[in-house]
N, C-alpha and C positions, 0 to 999 in steps of 0.2 A: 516251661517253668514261669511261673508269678515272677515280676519284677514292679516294686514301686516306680512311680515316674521320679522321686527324687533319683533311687539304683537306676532307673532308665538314664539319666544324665550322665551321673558319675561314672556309669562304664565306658560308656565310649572317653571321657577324658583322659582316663585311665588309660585305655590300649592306647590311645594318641602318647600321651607323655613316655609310656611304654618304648611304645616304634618311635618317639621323635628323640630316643635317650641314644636307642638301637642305631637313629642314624648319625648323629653328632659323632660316637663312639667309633663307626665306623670311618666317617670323613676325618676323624682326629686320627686314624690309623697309616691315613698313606701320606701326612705330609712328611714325618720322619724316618730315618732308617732305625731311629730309636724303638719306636713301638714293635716294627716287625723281624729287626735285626739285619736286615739285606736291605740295600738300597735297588730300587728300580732305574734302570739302565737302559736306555734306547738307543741302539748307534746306525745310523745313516746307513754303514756300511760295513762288513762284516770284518775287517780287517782291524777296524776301530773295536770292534764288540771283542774279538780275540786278545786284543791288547789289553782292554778293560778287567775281562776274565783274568787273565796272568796278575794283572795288579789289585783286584779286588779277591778273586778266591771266593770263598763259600759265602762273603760278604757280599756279595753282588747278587744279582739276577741279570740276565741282557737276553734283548731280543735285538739282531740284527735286521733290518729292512732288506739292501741288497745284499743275497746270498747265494744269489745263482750265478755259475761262473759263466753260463753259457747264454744267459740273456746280456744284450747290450740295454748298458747302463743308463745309455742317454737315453733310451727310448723308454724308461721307467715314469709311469704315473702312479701318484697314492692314490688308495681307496681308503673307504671308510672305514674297513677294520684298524689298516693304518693309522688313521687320524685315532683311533678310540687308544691305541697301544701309547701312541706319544702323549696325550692329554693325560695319560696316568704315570706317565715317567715322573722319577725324581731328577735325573742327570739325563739330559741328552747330548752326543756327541756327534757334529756334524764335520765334513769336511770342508766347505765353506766354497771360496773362491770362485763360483758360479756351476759349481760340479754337481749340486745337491742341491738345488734353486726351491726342488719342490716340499723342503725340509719346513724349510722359512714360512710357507703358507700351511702346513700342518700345524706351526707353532703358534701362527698369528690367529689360527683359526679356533686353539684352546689356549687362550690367557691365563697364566697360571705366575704369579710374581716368585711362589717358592718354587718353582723348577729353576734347578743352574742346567744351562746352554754352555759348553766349550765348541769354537771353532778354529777346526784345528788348523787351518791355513791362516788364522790370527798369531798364530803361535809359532810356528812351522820359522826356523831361525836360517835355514840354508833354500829358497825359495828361486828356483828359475823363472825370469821371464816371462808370465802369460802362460803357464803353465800349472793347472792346477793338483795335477799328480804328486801332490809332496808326500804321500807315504810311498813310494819309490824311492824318494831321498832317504836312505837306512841313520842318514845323520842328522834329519829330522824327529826321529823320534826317540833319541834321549827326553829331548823339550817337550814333545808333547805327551811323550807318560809321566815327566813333572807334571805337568799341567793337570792330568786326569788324577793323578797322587794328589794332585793338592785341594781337588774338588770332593776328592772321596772322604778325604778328611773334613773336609767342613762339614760334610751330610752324615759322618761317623765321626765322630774325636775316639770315642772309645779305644775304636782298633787301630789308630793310626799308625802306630807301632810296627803293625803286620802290613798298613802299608807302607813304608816306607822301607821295609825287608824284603816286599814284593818289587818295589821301586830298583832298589838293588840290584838282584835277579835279573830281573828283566833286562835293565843294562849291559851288566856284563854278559848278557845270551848276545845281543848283537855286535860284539866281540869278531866272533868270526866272520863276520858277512863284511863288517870292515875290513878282517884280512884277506878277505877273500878277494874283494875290488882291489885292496894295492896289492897283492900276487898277479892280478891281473895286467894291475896299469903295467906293472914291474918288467911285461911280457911281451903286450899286445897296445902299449901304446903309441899311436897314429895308423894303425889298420883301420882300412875302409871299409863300413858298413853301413846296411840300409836300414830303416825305422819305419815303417808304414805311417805311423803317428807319433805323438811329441813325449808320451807315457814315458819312455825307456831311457828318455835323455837325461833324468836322473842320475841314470846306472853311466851310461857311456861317460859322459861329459868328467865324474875322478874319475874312469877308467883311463880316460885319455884316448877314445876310439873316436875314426876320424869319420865323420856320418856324411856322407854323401847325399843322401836324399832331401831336396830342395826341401829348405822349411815351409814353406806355402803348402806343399804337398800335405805333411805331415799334419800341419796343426789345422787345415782341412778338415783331414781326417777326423780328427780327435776331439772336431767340435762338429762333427756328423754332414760335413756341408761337401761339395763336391770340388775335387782340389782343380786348381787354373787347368787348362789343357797344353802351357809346356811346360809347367814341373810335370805333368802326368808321361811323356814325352823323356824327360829328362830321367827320371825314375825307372822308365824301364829300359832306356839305352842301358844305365847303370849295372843290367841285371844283363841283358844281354850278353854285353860286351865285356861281364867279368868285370867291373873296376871295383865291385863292391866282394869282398869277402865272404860277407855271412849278413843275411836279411833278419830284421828281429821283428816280431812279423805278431801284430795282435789278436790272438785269437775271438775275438770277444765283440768288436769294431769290422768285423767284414763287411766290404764292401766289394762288388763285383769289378772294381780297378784293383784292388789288393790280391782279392782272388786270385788273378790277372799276376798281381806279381808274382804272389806262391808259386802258379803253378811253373811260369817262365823260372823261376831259381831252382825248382826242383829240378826240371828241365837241363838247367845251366851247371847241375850239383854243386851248387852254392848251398853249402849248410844253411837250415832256417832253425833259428829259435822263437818257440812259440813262448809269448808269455802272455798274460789275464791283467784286467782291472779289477777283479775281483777273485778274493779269497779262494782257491777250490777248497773242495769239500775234504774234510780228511785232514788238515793243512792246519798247522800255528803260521804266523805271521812270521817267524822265523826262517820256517821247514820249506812254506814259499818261497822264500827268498833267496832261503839258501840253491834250493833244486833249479832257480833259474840260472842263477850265475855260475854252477855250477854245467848243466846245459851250455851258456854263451860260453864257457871255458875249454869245453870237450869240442865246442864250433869251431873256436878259435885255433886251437891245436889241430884241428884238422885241415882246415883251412890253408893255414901258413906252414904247416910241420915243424912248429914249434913244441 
């Protein structure tokens, strides 16, 4: 078809302004949760994503990073898709404290001043020692689904409403996992048990269980490094020779010294509770919780005949 050279110009400015309208429109789309109604969600780790989910509802979208229960955690590196999934977040939730190191370089690596970052060992109000486990502390996260509640409103005011009804909810669910620990302490306070790693000390420490297994050992462990050779020494006399009750024993962190433990307690029929740093599959952050302490309960009874 004939085109003047003046239409020979004018069209192409035309699709230009066209596609350059197309793309404004579209990058105006994902700064707010205003335009698409759901805020984008990225959380570190899957336990954080489930929590989000409970307080956000049909409001939200979340992609968790780690959500495999049976790879270990520290041995986690991002890839690219990674990086592409965080640079389009609105909200990212990290656990912070050196647990998630590789978080920080995804973020630094797509600059974005309207993404909000919560990190939750910033926030975390009941925090052990060199210990970055604080979603293990169940009295840690009142404060930090404020925190998420209070983010989700500033990226939605709309529906803050339904957060703060979700806020609710969710609190009162961890309810029982509170009672659940003083039913325990109530029980099984000063029985001797072992920890592989530092994870559980959460749970034991209101439990009021008396942990035997040299902390060198443990936070070794749980920082992937190889523990001294006499805690390792120390740890398993413990198991031998019975002074420990019930091994709580991390699935997810094996190491050929832990192995080692397992199979000596199983040996020694010293109950073992196996518990995960990450979410399994199937699982609320509650249901987790609950099925472990409910596990170290049925240990513990067996254990003592109590």
């Amino acid at each position: 078809m004939f085109v003047s050279k003046k239409g020979a110009v004018l069209f192409p400015l035309i699709c230009l302004c066209f596609f350059l309208s197309l793309f404004l429109g579209a990058c105006g789309s994902t700064g707010t949760a205003a335009s698409s109604g759901v805020i984008n969600v990225v959380a570190a780790e899957n336990f954080y994503g489930d929590v989000v989910k409970q307080l956000g509802g049909s409001h939200v979208s979340v992609t968790s990073i780690l959500s495999d229960p049976n790879i270990d955690p520290h041995e986690y590196e991002s890839n690219n898709a990674t990086a592409q999934v965080v640079s389009r977040a609105q909200l990212v939730i990290e656990n912070g404290l050196e647990y998630d190191s590789w978080m920080e370089k995804l973020l630094s690596a797509s600059p974005n001043p309207n993404r909000v970052v919560l990190t939750a060992g910033n926030i975390a109000d009941h925090k052990l020692p060199d210990n970055p486990h604080i979603w293990y502390g169940i009295n840690n996260m009142p404060t930090i689904a404020t925190a998420i509640t209070n983010k989700l409103k500033k990226l939605d005011s709309a529906d803050a409403s339904t957060f703060d009804r979700n806020l609710t909810t969710f609190t009162t669910s961890l309810q029982p996992l509170l009672q659940k620990i003083t039913d325990l302490k109530a029980k099984y306070t000063g029985t001797p048990v072992g920890l592989t790693e530092t994870i559980f000390l959460y749970q034991t420490t209101p439990i009021g269980l008396n942990v035997l297994t040299p902390y060198a050992f443990q936070k070794a462990n749980a920082e992937g490094n190889d523990p001294p050779a006499d805690s390792v020494v120390t740890a398993d006399d413990q198991i031998t020779k019975k002074e420990i009750k019930v091994l709580i024993y991390n699935q997810q962190t094996i190491t050929s010294i832990t192995a080692k433990m397992h199979d000596d307690a199983k040996n020694a029929t010293i109950p073992i509770v196996s518990v995960w740093e990450t979410m399994p599959v199937g699982k609320t952050y509650q249901s987790w919780m609950q099925g472990q302490l409910d596990d170290l309960g049925q240990a513990l009874a067996t254990a003592t005949g109590k």
